[in-house]
ROVOZA-619402 format. One record per residue (C-alpha): x, y, z; residue in three letters. Coordinates in steps of 0.2 Angstrom, whole numbers. Layout:
N
u,v,w,aa
X,Y,Z,ALA
...
//
This chain:
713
u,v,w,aa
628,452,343,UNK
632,469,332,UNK
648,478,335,UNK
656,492,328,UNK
675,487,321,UNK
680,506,328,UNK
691,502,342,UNK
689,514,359,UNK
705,509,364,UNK
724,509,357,UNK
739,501,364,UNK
747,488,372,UNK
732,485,385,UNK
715,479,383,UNK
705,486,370,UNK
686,491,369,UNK
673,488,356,UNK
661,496,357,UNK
642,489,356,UNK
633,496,340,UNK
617,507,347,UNK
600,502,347,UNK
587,513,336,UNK
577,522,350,UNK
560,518,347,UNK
547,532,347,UNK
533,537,359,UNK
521,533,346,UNK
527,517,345,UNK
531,512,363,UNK
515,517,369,UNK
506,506,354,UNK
517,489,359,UNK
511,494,378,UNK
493,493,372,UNK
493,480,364,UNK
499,470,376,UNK
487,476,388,UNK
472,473,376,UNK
477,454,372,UNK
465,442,382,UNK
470,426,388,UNK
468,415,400,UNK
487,414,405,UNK
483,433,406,UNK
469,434,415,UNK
479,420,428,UNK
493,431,430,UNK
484,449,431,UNK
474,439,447,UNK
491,433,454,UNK
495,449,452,UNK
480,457,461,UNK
479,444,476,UNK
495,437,479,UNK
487,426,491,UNK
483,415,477,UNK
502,410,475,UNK
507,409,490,UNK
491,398,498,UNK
496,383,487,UNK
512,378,494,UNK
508,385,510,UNK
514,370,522,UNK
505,368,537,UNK
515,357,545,UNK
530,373,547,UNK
518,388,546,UNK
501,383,556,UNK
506,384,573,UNK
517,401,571,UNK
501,409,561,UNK
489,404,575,UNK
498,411,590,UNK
501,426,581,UNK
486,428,576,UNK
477,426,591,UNK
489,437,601,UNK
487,452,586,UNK
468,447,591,UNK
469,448,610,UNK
481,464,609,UNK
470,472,595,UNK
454,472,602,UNK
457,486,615,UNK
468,496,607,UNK
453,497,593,UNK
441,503,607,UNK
452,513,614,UNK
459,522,598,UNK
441,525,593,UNK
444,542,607,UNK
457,546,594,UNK
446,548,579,UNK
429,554,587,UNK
419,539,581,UNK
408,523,591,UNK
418,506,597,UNK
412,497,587,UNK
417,506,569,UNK
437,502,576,UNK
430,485,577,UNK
423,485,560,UNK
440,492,554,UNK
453,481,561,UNK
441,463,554,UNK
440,472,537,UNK
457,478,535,UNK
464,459,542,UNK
454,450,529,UNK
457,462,513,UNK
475,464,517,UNK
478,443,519,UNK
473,444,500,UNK
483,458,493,UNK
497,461,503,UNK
514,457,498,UNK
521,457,515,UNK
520,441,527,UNK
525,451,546,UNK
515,469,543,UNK
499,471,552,UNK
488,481,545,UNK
473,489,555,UNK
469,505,566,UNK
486,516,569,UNK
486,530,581,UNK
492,543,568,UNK
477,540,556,UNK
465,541,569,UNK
471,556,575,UNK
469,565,555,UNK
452,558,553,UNK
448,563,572,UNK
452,580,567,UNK
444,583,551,UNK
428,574,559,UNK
426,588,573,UNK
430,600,560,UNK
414,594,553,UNK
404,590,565,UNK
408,612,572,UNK
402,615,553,UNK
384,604,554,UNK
382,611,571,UNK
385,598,583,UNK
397,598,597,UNK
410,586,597,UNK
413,584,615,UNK
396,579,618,UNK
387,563,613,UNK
373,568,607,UNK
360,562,596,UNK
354,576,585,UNK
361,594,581,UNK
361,611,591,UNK
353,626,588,UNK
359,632,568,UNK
362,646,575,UNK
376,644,583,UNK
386,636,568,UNK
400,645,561,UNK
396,649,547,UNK
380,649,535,UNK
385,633,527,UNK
377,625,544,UNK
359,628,538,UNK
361,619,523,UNK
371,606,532,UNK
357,604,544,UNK
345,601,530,UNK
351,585,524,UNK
357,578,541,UNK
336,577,548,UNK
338,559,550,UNK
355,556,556,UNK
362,562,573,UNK
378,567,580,UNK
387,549,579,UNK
379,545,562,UNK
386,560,555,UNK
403,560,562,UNK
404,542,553,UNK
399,549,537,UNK
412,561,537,UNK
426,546,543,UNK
420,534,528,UNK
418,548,514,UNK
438,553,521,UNK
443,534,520,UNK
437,533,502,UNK
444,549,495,UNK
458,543,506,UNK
459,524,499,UNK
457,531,480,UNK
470,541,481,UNK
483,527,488,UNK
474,515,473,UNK
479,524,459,UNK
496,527,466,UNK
498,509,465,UNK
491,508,446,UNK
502,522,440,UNK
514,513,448,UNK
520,528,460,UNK
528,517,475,UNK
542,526,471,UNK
535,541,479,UNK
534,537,496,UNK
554,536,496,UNK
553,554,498,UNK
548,552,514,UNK
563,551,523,UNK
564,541,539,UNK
569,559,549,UNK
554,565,544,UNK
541,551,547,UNK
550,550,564,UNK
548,567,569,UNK
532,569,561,UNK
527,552,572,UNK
534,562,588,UNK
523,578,585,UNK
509,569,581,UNK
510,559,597,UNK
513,574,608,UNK
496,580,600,UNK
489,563,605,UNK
494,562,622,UNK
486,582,623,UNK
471,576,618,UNK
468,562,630,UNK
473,570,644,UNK
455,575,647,UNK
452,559,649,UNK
463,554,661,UNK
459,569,671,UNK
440,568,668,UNK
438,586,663,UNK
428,595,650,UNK
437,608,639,UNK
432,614,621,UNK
439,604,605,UNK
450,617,600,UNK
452,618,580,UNK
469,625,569,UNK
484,630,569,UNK
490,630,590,UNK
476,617,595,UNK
489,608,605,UNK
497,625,613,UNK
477,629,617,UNK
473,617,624,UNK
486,614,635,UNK
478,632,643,UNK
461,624,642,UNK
466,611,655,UNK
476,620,665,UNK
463,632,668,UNK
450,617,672,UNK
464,606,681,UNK
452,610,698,UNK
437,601,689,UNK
447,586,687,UNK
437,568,691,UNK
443,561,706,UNK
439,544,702,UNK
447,547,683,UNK
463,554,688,UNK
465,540,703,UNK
460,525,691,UNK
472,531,676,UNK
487,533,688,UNK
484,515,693,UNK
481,509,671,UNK
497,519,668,UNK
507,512,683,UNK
503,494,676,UNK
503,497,659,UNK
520,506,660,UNK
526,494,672,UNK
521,479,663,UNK
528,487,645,UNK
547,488,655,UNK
546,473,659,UNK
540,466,643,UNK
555,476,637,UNK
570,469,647,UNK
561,451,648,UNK
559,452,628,UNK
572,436,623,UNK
563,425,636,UNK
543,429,633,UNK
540,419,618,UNK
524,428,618,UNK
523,444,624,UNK
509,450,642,UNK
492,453,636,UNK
493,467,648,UNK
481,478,638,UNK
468,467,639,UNK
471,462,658,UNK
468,479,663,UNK
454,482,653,UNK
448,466,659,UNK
448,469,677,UNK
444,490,674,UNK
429,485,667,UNK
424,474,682,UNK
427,484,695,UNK
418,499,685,UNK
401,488,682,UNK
404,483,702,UNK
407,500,710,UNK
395,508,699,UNK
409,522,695,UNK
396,530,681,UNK
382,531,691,UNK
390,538,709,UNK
406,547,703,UNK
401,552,687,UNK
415,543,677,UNK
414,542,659,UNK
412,526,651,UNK
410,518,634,UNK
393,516,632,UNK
383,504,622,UNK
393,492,609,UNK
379,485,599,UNK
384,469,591,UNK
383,464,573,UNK
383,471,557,UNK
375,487,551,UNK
370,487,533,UNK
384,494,521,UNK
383,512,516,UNK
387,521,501,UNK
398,535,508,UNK
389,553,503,UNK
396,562,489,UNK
396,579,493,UNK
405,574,511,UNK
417,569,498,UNK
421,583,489,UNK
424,592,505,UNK
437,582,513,UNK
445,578,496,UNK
459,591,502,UNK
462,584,519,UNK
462,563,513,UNK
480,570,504,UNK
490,569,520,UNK
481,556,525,UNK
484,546,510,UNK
502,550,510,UNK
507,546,527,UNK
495,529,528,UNK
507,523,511,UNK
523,531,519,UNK
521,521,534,UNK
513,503,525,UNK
526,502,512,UNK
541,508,525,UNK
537,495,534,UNK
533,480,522,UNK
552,483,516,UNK
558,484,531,UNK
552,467,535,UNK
556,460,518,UNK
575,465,522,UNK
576,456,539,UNK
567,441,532,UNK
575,440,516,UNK
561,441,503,UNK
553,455,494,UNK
538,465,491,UNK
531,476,479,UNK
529,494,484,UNK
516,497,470,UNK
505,481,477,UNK
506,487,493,UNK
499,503,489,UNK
487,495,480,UNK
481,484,495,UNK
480,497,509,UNK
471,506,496,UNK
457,492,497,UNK
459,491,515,UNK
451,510,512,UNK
441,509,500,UNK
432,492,503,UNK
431,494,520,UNK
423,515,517,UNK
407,506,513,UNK
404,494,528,UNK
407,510,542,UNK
425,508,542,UNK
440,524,543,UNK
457,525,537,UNK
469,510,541,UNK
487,507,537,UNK
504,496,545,UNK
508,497,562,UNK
523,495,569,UNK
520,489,587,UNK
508,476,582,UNK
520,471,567,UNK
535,468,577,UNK
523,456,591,UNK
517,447,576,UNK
535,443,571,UNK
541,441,588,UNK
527,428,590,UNK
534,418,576,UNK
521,424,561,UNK
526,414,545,UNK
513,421,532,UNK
500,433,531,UNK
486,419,538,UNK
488,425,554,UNK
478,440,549,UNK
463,430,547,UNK
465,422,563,UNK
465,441,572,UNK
450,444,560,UNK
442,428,567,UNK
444,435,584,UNK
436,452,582,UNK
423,443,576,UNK
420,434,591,UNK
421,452,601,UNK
409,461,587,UNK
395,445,586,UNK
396,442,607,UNK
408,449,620,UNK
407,469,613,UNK
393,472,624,UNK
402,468,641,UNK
412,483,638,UNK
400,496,640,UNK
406,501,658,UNK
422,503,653,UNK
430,522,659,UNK
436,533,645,UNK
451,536,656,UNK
456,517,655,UNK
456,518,636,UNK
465,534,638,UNK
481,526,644,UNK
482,512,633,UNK
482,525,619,UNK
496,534,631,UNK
507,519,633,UNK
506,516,614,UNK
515,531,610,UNK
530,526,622,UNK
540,518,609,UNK
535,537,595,UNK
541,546,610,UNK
557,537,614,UNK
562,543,597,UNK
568,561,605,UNK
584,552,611,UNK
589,550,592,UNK
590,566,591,UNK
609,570,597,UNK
616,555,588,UNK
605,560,573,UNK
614,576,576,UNK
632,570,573,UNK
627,561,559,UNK
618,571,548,UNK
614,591,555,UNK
602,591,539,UNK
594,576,545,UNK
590,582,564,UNK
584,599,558,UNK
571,590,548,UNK
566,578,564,UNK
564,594,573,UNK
555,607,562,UNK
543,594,557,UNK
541,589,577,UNK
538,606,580,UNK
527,612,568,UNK
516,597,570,UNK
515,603,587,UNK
514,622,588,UNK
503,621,571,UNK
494,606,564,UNK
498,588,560,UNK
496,592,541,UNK
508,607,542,UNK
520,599,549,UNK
520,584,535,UNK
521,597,524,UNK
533,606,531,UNK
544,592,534,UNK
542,585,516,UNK
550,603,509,UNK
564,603,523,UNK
568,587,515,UNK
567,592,498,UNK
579,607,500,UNK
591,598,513,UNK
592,586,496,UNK
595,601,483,UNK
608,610,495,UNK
619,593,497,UNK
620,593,477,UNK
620,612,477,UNK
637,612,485,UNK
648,598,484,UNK
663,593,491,UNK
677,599,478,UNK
695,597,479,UNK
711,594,470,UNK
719,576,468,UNK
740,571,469,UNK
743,554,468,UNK
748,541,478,UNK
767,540,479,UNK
772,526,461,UNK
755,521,460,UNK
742,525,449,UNK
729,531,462,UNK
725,550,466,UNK
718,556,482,UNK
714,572,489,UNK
730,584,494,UNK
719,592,508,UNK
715,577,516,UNK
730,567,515,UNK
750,569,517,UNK
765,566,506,UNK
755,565,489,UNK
764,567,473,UNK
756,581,461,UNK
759,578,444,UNK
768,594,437,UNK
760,603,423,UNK
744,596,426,UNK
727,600,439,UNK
717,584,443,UNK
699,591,450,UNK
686,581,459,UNK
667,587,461,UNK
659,576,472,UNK
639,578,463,UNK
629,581,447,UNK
633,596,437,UNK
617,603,437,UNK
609,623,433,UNK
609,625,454,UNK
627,622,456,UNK
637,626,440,UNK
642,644,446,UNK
649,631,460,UNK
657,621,450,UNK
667,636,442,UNK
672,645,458,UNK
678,629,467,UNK
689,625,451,UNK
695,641,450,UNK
700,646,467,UNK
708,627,469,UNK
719,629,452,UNK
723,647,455,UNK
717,654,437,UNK
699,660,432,UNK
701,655,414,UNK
684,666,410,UNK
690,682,414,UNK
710,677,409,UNK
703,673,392,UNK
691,688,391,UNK
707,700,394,UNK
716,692,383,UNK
704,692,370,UNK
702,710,370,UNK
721,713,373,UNK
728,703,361,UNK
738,688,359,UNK
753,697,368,UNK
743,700,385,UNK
749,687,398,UNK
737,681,414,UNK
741,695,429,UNK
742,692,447,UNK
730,705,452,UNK
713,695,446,UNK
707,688,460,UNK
699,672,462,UNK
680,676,466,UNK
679,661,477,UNK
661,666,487,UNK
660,655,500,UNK
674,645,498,UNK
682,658,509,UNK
699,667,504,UNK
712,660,490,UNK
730,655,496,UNK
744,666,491,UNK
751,649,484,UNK
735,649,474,UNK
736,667,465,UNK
734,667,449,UNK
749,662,437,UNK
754,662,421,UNK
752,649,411,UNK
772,643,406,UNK
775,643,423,UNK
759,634,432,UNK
747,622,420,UNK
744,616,404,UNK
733,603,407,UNK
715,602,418,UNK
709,585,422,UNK
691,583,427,UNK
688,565,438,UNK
671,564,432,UNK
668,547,445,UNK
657,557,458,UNK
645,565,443,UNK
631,559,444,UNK
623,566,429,UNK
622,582,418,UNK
611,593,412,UNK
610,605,396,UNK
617,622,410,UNK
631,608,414,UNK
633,603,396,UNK
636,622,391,UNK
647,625,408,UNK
658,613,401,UNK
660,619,384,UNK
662,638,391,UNK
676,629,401,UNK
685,618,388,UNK
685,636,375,UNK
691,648,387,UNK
705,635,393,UNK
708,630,373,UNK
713,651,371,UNK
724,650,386,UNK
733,635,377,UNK
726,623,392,UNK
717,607,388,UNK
703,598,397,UNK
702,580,399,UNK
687,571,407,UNK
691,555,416,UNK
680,541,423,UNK
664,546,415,UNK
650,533,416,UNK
640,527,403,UNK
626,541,404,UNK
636,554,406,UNK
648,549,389,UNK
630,550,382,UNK
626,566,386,UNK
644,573,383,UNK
640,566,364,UNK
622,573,363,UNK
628,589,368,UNK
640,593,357,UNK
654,594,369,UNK
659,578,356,UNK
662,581,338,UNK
650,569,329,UNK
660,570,313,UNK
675,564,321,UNK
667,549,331,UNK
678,541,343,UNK
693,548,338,UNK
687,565,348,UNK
681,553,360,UNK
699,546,361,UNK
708,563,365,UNK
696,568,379,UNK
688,555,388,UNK
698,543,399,UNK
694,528,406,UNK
704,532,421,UNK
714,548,430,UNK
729,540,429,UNK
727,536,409,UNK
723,554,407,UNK
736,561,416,UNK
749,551,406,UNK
740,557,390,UNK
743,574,396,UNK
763,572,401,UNK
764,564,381,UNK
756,578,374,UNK
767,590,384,UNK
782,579,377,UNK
776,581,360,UNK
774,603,361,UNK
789,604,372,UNK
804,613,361,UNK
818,603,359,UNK
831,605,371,UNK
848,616,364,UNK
864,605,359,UNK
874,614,373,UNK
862,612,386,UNK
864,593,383,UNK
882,594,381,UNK
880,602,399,UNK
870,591,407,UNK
882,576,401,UNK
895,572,419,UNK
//
């Protein structure tokens, strides 16, 4: 190993040598080595770019049946029993046929137990994602001219459409009807969708979804499932109101069904009463019985179970007018290509969709990892619940991502590895190839409050809010902006809006610090801060000031005011006038301190001259972060208008990047090396301090004979 003989340190204590630099290497040439490796072909290669690809392949050869078989199955099969009416019933949600949920949650199983990196997430149908593509598809299915209440098979009157585009529209849909179209729409959404979330994962942007705070995902998951719950209530009330579109759908249709609440099915509203009395029931008692049930009440499935008899028995359709399911053919229909020109319209609206699906999947896999203690890989994951989108967009499958209910029953069911999703796979197979058929007297409104006793736990979340509150009051405003705007606008605006609450609750944390001034510690060589603690010792002649964040271009006039107003002298405008008045002109007590939102300056913090206040300004650089070039030049402002008041500025406790930057800027003289270095930058406040009392030693004048003779007893 290189090193330089130049010694950072001097003096009886440890020295410092200091590791001789690497020669950057350039762009040109990093991003040739980069190639190159990329281009070699091998077959050790070609092995470790499938490992890479499908994890499963690793994993599957020392998977040990003998300790994982039996936790996989019964998870598995529970995931199976548990999913297969939450898919029917989400299909409400997103506008589409039963079976396409079915084709969804066996595609996204089988694609995820080869890519995924996680061994407890379940990936399949989640409510949110429904809800997105629910919406754009009725937005689309207004624009071809169909009604999105209605079932039925072929389009209006074109002359009803919104807008001209409906003609055009009409023209290429001649074969396909209102179902067949609204899946169209949900598979060219999942590709754009899935695309998007694939090269995320190449680029190697996992990173992203970290901006996604969890105050925002939770208050976005609360407003979007109020706007679930308001659009099933037709359902549960058996009512028909119009699909209202925009900004105030919920808000709308809440007045929609308060106007048609005297049309309500009396047979609907009875039978989701009793469902939500179970269903609520059974989920508290689940709840509080949760240690004992090693496997938790297929209660879902139950009441589906037993609604779907007594429907078929008691003919509700045919002599009460219930809606039901309908027809659930069984099999496979032939893979589609999904239609281009359905793509480039819903290119805009798969970016939320994209966002939220890889904020919630990768969320989650971490969270898992963490309790487990293993780890994941966020940029795989984005590339596997990209498949689950874009593989699946070709078999007449929508949007999937992670779950949170269905991953914490798997876990709880005692899932060891991810081949427990082919086991829930296996079991919609069985529902899709014989049993879908016996649910087609199934009532809407049973479906209904399985979707509304899913959202219990997204709802819960509004308790947070108070302790979120006294935590962090940044935080809760960001739960409860994106909650409402979700709410009183749209899903998508409230993601959005959420996303740049959290961004600028981020920039105004390191817009204004916490800044204050540090004494030390009785006879120790610690500093704290005098306006937090008692009985600190200052150190005469000399200012020790903390910033507690980056010195940044947002927050440099910070910086300035705070360290003014604490030290009680604003060395810009002292040395200015003394500039201009000579060398004679002392610093006066008039100048205020402008001190704007610091609030007023002390009288024991006017402004002072220097003899008898400072001579020295230390900076505990710990809490900075990093700097930029406005930093860079706020601190050589700094260091020269405190050099012509005959004040020196010492840094302390800089780390390694910000020594850097401190030397690329110039704030370091190059020609002088680590000398200048030496004088300057300390490793520790307490080094810099005694620096500054020996260089206030070294100027002091002597002391007069006489006054020593005085001072003798």
């Amino acid at each position: 190993m290189d090193v330089s003989p130049e010694l950072v340190g001097h003096g009886r204590g440890p020295m410092l040598v200091r590791r001789r630099p690497r020669a950057p290497q350039g762009l040109r040439e990093t991003l040739k080595a980069r190639l190159r490796r990329s281009c070699v072909c091998s077959v050790q290669g070609a092995r470790a770019l499938v490992q890479d690809v499908l994890p499963a392949t690793c994993w599957l050869r020392t998977y040990c049946p003998r300790e994982d078989l039996a936790g996989d199955v019964l998870s598995g099969l529970v995931i199976g029993i548990i999913l297969v009416p939450q898919a029917i019933a989400y299909s409400l949600l997103a506008g589409l046929q039963p079976v396409y949920s079915l084709y969804t949650s066996f595609f996204a199983n089988l694609i995820y137990f080869l890519m995924g990196t996680s061994r407890h997430v379940s990936v399949g149908i989640f409510s949110l994602l429904c809800l997105m593509v629910g919406q754009v598809v009725d937005r689309e299915l207004l624009l071809a001219g169909f009604d999105p209440a209605e079932d039925g098979l072929g389009p209006r009157d074109n002359s009803s459409a919104p807008n001209a585009s409906a003609a055009t529209l009409a023209l290429r849909l001649q074969d396909c009807g209102r179902d067949c179209y609204a899946i169209r729409v949900a598979t060219a959404l999942t590709l754009v969708a899935g695309i998007y979330q694939v090269f995320l994962g190449i680029l190697r942007l996992g990173f992203v979804s970290a901006y996604l705070s969890q105050p925002l995902l939770d208050g976005f998951a609360m407003g979007a499932s109020v706007t679930i719950l308001t659009s099933q209530l037709k359902h549960l009330l058996g009512v028909r109101v119009p699909r209202h579109q925009g900004p105030g759908m919920v808000v709308s249709t809440w007045l929609s069904l308060l106007h048609s609440a005297g049309q309500a099915n009396l047979c609907d509203v009875l039978t989701s009463a009793m469902c939500l009395a179970v269903l609520l029931a059974a989920k508290e008692l689940s709840d509080r019985c949760r240690h004992r049930l090693k496997v938790p009440l297929p209660t879902e499935l139950l009441v589906i179970v037993v609604a779907t008899l007594v429907s078929h028995l008691g003919q509700l359709h045919e002599r009460f007018g219930s809606s039901v399911a309908g027809d659930i053919p069984t099999g496979f229909v032939a893979p589609r290509v999904p239609d281009l020109w359905l793509m480039r319209r819903v290119a805009l609206d798969a970016v939320p969709l994209a966002l939220v699906g890889s904020a919630f999947s990768v969320s989650l896999a971490e969270m898992f990892a963490r309790s487990h203690g293993y780890s994941v890989r966020a940029n795989q994951e984005l590339l596997a619940v990209g498949c689950c989108n874009v593989l699946p967009a070709f078999f007449h499958c929508f949007a999937t991502s992670a779950a949170l209910a269905k991953s914490l029953v798997k876990t709880a069911t005692g899932c060891r590895t991810q081949l427990s999703s082919v086991v829930s796979a296996a079991v919609v197979l069985l529902v899709l190839l014989v049993l879908a058929p016996l649910f087609r007297d199934l009532q809407r409104s049973v479906l209904a409050c399985v979707i509304v006793v899913s959202l219990r736990g997204a709802l819960h979340k509004v308790m947070d809010v108070p302790q979120l509150w006294r935590l962090s009051r940044a935080d809760a405003l960001v739960w409860v902006a994106t909650a409402a705007t979700c709410v009183l606008v749209s899903t998508e605006t409230g993601l959005l809006a959420g996303v740049l609450l959290s961004l600028l609750s981020l920039a105004g944390r390191t817009q204004r610090p916490h800044a204050a001034l540090l004494a030390r510690i009785g006879g120790s060589s610690f500093y704290e801060d005098t306006a937090e603690f008692e009985g600190l010792v200052p150190e005469p002649g000399v200012q020790v000031f903390r910033f507690a964040g980056p010195l940044y271009y947002a927050n440099k006039d910070f910086f300035l005011r705070s360290l003014y107003s604490l030290t009680g002298l604003d060395a810009g405008r002292t040395a200015i006038r003394r500039k201009e008045e000579g060398p004679e002109a002392g610093v006066s007590e008039g100048d205020p301190v402008e001190g704007k939102g610091l609030g007023p300056v002390s009288n024991t913090a006017a402004l002072m001259p220097t003899a008898a206040g400072f001579r020295t300004v230390v900076i505990d650089c710990a809490p900075l972060l990093f700097l930029d070039a406005a930093g860079l030049a706020t601190l050589r402002d700094l260091r020269r208008d405190y050099g012509a008041l005959g004040i020196d500025l010492l840094l302390a406790c800089c780390s390694p990047s910000v020594r850097d930057a401190l030397r690329r800027g110039g704030f370091l003289q190059e020609d002088q090396g680590d000398v200048d270095e030496e004088g300057q930058l300390f490793h520790s406040v307490h080094n810099a301090v005694q620096a500054a009392r020996a260089r206030h030693r070294e100027h002091a004048p002597p002391t007069p004979p006489s006054r020593r003779a005085s001072a003798c007893p």
